[in-house]
C-alpha positions as CSV (number, residue, x, y, z in Angstrom):
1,X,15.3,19.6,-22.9
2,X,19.0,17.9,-24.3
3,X,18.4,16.9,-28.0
4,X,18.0,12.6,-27.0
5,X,14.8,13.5,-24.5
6,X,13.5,15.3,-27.6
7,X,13.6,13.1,-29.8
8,X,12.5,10.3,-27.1
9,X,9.2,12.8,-27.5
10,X,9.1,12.1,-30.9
11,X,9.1,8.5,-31.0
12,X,6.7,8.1,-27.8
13,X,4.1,10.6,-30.4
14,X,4.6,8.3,-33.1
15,X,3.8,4.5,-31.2
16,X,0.9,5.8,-29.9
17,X,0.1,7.1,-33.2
18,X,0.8,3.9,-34.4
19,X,-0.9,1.7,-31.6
20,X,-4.0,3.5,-31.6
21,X,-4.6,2.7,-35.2
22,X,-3.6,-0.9,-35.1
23,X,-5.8,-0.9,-32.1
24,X,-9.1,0.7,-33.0
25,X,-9.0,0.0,-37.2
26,X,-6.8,-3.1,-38.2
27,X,-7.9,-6.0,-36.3
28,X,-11.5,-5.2,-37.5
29,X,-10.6,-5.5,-41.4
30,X,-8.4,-8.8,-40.7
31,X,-9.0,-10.4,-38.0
32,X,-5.3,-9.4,-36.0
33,X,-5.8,-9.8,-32.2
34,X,-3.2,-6.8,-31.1
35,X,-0.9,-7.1,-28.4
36,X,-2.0,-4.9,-25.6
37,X,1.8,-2.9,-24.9
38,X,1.6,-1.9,-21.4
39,X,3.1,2.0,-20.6
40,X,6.5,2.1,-18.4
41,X,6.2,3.6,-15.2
42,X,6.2,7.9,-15.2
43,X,9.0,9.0,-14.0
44,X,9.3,11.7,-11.4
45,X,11.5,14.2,-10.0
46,X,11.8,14.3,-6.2
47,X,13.9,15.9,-4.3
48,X,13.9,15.2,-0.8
49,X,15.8,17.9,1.2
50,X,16.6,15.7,4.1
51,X,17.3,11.7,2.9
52,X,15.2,8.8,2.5
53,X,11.2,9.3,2.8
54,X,9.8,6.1,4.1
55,X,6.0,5.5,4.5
56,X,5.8,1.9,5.9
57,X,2.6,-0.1,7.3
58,X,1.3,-3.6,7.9
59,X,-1.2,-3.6,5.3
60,X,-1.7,-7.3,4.3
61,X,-3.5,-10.0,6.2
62,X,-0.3,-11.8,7.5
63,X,0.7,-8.9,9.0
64,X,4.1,-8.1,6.3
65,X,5.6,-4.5,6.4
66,X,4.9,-2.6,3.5
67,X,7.2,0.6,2.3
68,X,7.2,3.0,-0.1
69,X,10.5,5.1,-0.6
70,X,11.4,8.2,-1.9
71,X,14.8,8.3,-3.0
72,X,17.2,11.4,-2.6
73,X,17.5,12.7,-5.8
74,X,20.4,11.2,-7.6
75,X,21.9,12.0,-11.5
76,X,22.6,8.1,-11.7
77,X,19.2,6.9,-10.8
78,X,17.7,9.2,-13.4
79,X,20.0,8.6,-16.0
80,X,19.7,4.5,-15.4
81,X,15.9,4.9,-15.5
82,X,16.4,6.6,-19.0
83,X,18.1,3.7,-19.8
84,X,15.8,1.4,-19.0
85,X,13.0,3.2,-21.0
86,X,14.5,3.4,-24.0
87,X,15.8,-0.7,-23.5
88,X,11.8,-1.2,-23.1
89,X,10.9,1.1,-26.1
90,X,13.2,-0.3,-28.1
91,X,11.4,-3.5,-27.7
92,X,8.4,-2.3,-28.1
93,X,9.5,-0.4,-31.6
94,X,10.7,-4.4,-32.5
95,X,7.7,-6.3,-31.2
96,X,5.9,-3.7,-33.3
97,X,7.4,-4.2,-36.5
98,X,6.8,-7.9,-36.4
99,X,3.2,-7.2,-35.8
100,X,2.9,-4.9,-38.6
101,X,5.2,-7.4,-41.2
102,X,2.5,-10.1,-40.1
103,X,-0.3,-7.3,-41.1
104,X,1.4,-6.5,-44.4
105,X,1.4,-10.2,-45.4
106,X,-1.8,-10.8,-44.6
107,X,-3.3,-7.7,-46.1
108,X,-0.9,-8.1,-49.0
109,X,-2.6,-11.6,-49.9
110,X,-6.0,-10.2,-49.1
111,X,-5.4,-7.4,-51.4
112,X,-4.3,-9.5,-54.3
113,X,-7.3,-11.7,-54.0
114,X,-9.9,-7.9,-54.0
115,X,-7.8,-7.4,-57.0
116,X,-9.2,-10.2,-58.7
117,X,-12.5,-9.2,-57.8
118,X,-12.2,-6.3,-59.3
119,X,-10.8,-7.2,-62.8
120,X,-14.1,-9.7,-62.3
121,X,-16.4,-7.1,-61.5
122,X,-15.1,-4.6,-64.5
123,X,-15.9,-7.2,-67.0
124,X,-19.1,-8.3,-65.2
125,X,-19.6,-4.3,-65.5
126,X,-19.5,-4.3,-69.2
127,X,-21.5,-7.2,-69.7
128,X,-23.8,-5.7,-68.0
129,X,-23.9,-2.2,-69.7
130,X,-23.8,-4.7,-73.3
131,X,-26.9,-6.3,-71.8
132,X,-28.7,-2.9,-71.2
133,X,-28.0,-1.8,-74.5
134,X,-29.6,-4.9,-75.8
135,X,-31.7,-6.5,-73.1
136,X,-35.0,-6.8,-76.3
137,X,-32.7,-9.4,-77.8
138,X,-31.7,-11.7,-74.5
139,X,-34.3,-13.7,-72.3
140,X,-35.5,-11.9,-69.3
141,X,-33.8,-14.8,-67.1
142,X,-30.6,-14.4,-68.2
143,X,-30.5,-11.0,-67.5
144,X,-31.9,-11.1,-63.4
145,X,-29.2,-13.8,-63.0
146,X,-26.4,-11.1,-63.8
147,X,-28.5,-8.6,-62.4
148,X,-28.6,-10.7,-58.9
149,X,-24.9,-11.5,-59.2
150,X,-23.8,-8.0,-59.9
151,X,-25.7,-6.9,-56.7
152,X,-23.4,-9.2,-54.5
153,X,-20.6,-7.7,-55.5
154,X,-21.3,-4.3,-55.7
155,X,-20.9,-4.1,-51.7
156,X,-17.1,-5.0,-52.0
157,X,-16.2,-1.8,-53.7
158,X,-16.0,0.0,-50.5
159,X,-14.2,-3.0,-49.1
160,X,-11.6,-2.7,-52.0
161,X,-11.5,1.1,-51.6
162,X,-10.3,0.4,-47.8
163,X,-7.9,-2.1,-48.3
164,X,-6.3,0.3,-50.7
165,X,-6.1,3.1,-48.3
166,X,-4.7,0.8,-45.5
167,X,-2.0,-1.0,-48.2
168,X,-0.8,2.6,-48.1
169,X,-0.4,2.9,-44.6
170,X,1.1,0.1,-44.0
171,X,3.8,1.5,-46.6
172,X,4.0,4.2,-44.4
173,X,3.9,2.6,-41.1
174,X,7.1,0.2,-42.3
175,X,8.9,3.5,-43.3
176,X,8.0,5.1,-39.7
177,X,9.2,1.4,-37.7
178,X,12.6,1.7,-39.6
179,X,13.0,5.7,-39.1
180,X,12.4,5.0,-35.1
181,X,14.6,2.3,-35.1
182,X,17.6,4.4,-36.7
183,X,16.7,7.2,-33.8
184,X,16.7,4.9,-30.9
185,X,20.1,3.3,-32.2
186,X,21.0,6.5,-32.2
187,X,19.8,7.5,-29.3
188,X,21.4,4.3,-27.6
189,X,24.7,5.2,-28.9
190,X,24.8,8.5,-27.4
191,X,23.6,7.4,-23.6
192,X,26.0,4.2,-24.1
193,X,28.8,6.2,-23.6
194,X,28.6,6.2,-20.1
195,X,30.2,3.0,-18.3
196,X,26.6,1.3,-17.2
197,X,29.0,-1.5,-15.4
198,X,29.8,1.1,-13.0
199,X,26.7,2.8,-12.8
200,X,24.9,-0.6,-12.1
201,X,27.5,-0.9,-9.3
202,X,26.7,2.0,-7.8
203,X,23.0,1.8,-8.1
204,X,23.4,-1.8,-6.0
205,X,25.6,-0.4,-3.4
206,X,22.9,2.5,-2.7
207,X,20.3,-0.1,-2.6
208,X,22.4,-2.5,0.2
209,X,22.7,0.7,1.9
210,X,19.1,1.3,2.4
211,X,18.6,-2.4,3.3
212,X,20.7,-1.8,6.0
213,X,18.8,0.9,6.8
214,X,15.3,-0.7,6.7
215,X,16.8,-3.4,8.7
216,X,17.4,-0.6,11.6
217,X,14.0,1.0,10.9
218,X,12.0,0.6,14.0
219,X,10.6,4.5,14.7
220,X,8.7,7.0,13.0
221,X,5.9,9.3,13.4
222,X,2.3,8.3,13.5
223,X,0.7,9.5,9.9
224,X,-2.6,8.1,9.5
225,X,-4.7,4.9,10.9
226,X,-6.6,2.6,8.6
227,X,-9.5,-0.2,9.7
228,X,-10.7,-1.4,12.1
229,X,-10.3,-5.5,11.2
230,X,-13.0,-7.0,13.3
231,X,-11.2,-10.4,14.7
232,X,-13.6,-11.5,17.4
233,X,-17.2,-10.6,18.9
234,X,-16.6,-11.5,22.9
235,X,-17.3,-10.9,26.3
236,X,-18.6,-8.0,27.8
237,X,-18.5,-4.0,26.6
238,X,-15.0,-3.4,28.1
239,X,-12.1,-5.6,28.3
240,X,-8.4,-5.7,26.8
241,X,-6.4,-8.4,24.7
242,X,-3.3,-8.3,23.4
243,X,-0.3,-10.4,21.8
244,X,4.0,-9.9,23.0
245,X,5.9,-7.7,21.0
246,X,8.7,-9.0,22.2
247,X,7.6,-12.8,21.2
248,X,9.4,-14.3,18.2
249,X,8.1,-14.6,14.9
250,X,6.6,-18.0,15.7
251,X,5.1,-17.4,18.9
252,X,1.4,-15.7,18.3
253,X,0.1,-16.3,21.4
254,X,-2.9,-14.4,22.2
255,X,-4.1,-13.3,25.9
256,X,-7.9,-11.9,26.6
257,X,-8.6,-10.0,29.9
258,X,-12.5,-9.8,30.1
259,X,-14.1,-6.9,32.0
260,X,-12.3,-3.8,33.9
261,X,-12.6,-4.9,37.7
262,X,-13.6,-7.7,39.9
263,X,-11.7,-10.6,37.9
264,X,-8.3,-12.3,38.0
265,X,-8.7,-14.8,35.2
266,X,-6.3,-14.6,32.1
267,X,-7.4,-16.7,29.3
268,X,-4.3,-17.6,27.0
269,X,-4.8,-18.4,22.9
270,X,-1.9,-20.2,20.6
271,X,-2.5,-18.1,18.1
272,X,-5.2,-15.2,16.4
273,X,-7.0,-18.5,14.7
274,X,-7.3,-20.4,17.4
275,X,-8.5,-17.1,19.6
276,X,-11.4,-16.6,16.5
277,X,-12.1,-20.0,17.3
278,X,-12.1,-19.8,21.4
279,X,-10.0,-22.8,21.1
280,X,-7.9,-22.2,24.9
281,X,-4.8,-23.4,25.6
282,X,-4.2,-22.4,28.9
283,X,-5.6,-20.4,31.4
284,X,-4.2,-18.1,34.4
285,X,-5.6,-17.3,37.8
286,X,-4.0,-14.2,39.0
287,X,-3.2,-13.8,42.9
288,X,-4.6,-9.9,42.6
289,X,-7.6,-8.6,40.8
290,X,-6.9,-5.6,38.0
291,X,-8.0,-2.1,37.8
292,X,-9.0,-1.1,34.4
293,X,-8.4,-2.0,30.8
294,X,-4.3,-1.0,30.2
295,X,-2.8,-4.2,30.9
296,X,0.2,-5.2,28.3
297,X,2.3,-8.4,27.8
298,X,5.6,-7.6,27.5
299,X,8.8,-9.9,27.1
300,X,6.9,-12.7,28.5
301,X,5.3,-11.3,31.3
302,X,1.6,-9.4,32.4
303,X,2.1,-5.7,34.0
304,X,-1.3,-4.9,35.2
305,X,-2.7,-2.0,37.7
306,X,-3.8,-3.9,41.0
307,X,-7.4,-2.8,41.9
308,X,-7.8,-0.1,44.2
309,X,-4.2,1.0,44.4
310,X,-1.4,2.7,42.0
311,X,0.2,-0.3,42.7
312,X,1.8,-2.2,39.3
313,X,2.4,-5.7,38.7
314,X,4.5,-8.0,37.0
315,X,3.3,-11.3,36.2
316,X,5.2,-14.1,34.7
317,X,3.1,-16.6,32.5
318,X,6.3,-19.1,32.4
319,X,6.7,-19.7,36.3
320,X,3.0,-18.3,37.6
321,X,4.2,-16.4,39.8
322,X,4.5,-12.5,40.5
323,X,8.1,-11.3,39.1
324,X,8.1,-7.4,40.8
325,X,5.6,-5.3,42.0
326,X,5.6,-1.6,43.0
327,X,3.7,1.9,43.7
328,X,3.5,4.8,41.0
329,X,3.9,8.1,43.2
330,X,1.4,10.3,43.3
331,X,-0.4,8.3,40.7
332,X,-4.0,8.5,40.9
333,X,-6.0,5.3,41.0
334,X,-9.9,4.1,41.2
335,X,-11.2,6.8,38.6
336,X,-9.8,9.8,40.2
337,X,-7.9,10.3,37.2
338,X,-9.9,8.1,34.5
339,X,-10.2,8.4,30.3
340,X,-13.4,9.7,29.9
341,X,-15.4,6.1,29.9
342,X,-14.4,5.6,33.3
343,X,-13.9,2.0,34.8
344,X,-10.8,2.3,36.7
345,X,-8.9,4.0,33.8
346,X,-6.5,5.7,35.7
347,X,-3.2,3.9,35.2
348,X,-2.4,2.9,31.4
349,X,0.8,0.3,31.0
350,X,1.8,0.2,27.4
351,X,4.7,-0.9,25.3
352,X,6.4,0.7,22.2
353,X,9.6,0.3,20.2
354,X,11.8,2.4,23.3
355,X,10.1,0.1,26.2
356,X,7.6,-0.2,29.0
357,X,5.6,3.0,30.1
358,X,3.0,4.2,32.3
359,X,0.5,7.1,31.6
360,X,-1.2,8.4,34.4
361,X,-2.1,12.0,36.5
362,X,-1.2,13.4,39.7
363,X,-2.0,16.1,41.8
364,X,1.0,17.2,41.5
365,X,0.4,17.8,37.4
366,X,-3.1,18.9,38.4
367,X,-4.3,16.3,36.6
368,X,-3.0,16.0,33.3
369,X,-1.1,13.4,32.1
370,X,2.1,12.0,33.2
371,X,4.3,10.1,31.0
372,X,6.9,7.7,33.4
373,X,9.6,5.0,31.5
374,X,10.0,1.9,33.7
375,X,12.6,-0.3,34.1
376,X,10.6,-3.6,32.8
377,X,12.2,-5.9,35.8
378,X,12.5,-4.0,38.9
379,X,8.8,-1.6,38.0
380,X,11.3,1.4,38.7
381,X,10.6,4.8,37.0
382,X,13.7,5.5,34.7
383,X,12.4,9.0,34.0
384,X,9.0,11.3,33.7
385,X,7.7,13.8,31.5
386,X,4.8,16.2,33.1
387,X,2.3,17.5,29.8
388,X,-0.5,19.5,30.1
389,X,-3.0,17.9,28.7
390,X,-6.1,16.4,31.6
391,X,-6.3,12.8,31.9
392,X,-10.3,13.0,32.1
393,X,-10.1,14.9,28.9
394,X,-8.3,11.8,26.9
395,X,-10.5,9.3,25.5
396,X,-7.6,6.9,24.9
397,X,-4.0,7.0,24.1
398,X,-1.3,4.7,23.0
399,X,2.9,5.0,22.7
400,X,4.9,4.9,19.3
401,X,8.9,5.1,19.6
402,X,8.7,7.4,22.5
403,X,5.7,10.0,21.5
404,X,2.6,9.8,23.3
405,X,-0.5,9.8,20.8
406,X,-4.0,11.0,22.8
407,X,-7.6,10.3,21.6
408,X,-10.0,13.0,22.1
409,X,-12.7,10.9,22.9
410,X,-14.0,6.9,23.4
411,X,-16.8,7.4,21.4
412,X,-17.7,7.9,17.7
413,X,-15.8,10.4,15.7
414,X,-13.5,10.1,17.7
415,X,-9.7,10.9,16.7
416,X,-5.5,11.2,17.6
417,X,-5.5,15.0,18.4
418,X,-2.9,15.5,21.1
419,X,0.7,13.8,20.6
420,X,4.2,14.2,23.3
421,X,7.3,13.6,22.2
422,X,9.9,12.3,25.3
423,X,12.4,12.9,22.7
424,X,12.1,16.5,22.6
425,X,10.0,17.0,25.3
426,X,7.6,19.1,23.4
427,X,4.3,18.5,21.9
428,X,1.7,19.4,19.1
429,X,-2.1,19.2,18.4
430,X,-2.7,16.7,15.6
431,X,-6.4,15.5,13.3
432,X,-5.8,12.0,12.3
433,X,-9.2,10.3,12.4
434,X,-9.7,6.6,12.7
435,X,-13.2,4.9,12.2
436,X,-14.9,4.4,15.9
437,X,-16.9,1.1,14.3
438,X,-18.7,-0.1,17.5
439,X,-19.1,3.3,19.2
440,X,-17.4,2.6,21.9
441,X,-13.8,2.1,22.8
442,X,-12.5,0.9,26.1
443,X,-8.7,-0.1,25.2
444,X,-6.1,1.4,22.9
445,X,-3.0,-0.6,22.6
446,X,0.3,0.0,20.2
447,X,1.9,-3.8,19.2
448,X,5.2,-2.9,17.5
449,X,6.2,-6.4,16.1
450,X,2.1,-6.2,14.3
451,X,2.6,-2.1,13.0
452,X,-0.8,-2.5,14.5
453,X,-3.4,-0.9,16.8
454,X,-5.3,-3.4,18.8
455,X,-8.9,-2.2,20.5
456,X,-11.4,-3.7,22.8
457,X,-14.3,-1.7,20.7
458,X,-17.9,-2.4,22.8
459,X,-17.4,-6.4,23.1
460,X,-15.2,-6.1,19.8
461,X,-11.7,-6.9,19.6
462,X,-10.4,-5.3,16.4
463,X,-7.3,-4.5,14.9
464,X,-6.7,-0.6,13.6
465,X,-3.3,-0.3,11.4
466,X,-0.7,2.9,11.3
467,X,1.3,4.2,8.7
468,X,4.7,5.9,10.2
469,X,6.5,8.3,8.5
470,X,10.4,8.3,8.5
471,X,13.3,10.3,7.6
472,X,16.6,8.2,7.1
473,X,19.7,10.4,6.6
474,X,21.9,8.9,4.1
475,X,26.0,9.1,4.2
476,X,26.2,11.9,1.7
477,X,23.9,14.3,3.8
478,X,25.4,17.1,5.5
């Protein structure tokens, strides 16, 4: 340790030597309400091997991204956070020595004022031992007066004994405040001779980088998943809603498909209030009836499995009319290839940061899942990925930038424990748990622009949140 961080040891011993007595001892002898000095923040030394850490979520009610960095680790940012705790102990070392010069005065006047008392009591003392010697010759009244009156004082000896032990502190106390104050000038002087203009530069320019950055971030991997929010109780045990990730900010429009077969009606909300409310704004009669529960809106438009076919649809709410439609080869349909509830399962459409995707099992993968990008106008499948794991083995699953997360069940305890990456074209087993409230969980549904999870849970539509995890290399890595 260089010789500044020791003596930076030494002063942070002595405050809290110093606070803890003011604290616990002064304000009961004089009435001082202390100023509660709140502790800077602990520094720590991380060194990330690859850039950035970034854990980021939607954590708050409106929905707002919240991250947590880790920084690479950086000589500058150290030495600038030095700074800035010895700029905040230095005035803390002030504010304390005009608490303690207060103290002084006031224990100064109320120890001039015991000292009077006790000149008093010394000659009430002798009086009173004169008065023993010859208490036959005064009136037996006279004497219990002084006898009552010595009484009441005697308990301020102990008083008078304090105050003269805490003068003497305070003495001390002064002589510590001024010696800290000469070693944190000193200390100052010593760190000041680096050029803090610069460094300040410098610190900002890192920070507008990783704006920049953050600004870009879109992808990560899937850490852990938090919830449910219960919005709404409705409709029957299975069912699917959902809001456009591609909508702007002000556009919150909500849409609510009740049931897994036999219905065509798309009931269409302003926003998540007026959904909690069941305040409709418009409703849509579509010209097929759906298979299942994986329907998504996406830029605009409905994609939805036509019942009793691998056929998909596109759907525009703007014109009411069907934009595209087209058959998934080889794609089973009508719970040949179903999550494990059932109900016409067999063909998922979802939506991540990359674009549009269907997840679905042929004969052809005996079975397991099948991950295919579309092409969001023409329905056409850009490319596929073949993994091993069986379609009736998955309770759910759901896309985030590109990687394919699986649910090992649609019942309780259930959690993510398969995940595909299309990036790599690999894939790994994975525990993240996420609280199966209603038992029962019929739709699974990534929403990008929320950083949320949205679930038809048995006639519950809820909202689970993630937390990704990225890595954001920075110029200076190699």
């Amino acid at each position: 340790m260089s010789p500044p961080l020791l003596k930076l040891g030494a002063v942070l011993s002595t405050m809290a030597m110093i606070s803890n007595w003011m604290s616990q001892t002064l304000p009961s002898l004089v009435g001082l309400n202390t100023t509660r000095i709140t502790t800077s923040d602990t520094l720590t030394q991380i060194s990330p091997k690859e850039g950035w850490q970034v854990y980021s979520s939607a954590q708050d009610a409106d929905g707002r991204c919240i991250c947590t960095v880790v920084a690479p680790e950086q000589n500058l940012c150290s030495r600038d956070a030095k700074s800035r705790q010895l700029r905040q102990l230095l005035e803390k070392v002030q504010n304390m020595s005009q608490s303690i010069e207060v103290l002084n005065l006031r224990t100064q006047r109320d120890f001039q004022y015991v000292l009077k008392m006790e000149t008093q009591m010394k000659g009430l003392k002798a009086k009173f031992r004169q008065i023993e010697d010859d208490r036959k010759t005064l009136m037996t009244k006279h004497f219990q007066e002084l006898k009552e009156k010595m009484d009441e004082l005697l308990p301020l000896i102990p008083v008078l004994e304090q105050y003269k032990t805490d003068a003497k502190l305070i003495i001390q106390f002064k002589e510590e405040i001024r010696n800290l104050s000469t070693v944190l000038t000193g200390i100052q002087e010593e760190i000041g001779a680096y050029d803090y203009d610069e460094l300040h530069q410098r610190v900002l320019s890192l920070e507008n980088r990783l704006r920049d950055c953050m600004k870009k971030l879109t992808c990560g991997k899937l850490m852990k998943i938090t919830g449910p929010i219960t919005v709404k109780t409705s409709g029957t045990r299975f069912g699917a809603w959902m809001t456009d990730p591609l909508a702007s900010e002000k556009n919150n429009r909500v849409w609510y498909m009740d049931g897994y077969t036999n219905n065509k009606i798309v009931r269409e909300y302003k926003s998540i209030a007026d959904f909690v409310s069941g305040a409709e704004s418009r409703t849509y009669n579509l010209p097929f009836k759906w298979a299942g529960t994986n329907h998504v809106v996406y830029n605009g438009s409905l994609y939805f499995n036509k019942y009793q076919s691998n056929i998909i649809i596109k759907y525009s709410f703007d014109t009411g009319r069907v934009l595209a439609q087209r058959s998934l080869e080889y794609a089973g349909f009508h719970n040949v290839y179903p999550y494990t509830w059932g109900g016409f399962s067999d063909i998922d459409l979802m939506a991540d940061e990359i674009g549009l995707w269907a997840v679905y099992a042929t004969n052809q993968n005996a079975g397991n899942i099948v991950i295919s990008q579309l092409n969001q106008d023409t329905l056409e499948v850009l490319k596929s990925w073949s993994t091993g794991y069986p379609k009736r083995s998955a309770g759910e699953s759901f896309m985030i930038c590109g990687t394919l997360y699986v649910t090992n069940s649609h019942l309780t305890g259930a959690k993510v424990y398969y995940s595909y990456s299309t990036k790599t074209s690999s894939y790994e087993y994975t525990d993240i748990p996420f609280h199966n409230q209603y038992f029962h969980i019929s739709m699974l549904d990534y929403n990008a622009r929320d950083r949320a999870l949205y679930a038809w849970n048995n006639g519950h539509q809820v909202l689970f949140n993630v937390t990704l995890f990225h890595v954001i290399k920075t110029e200076d890595d190699t």
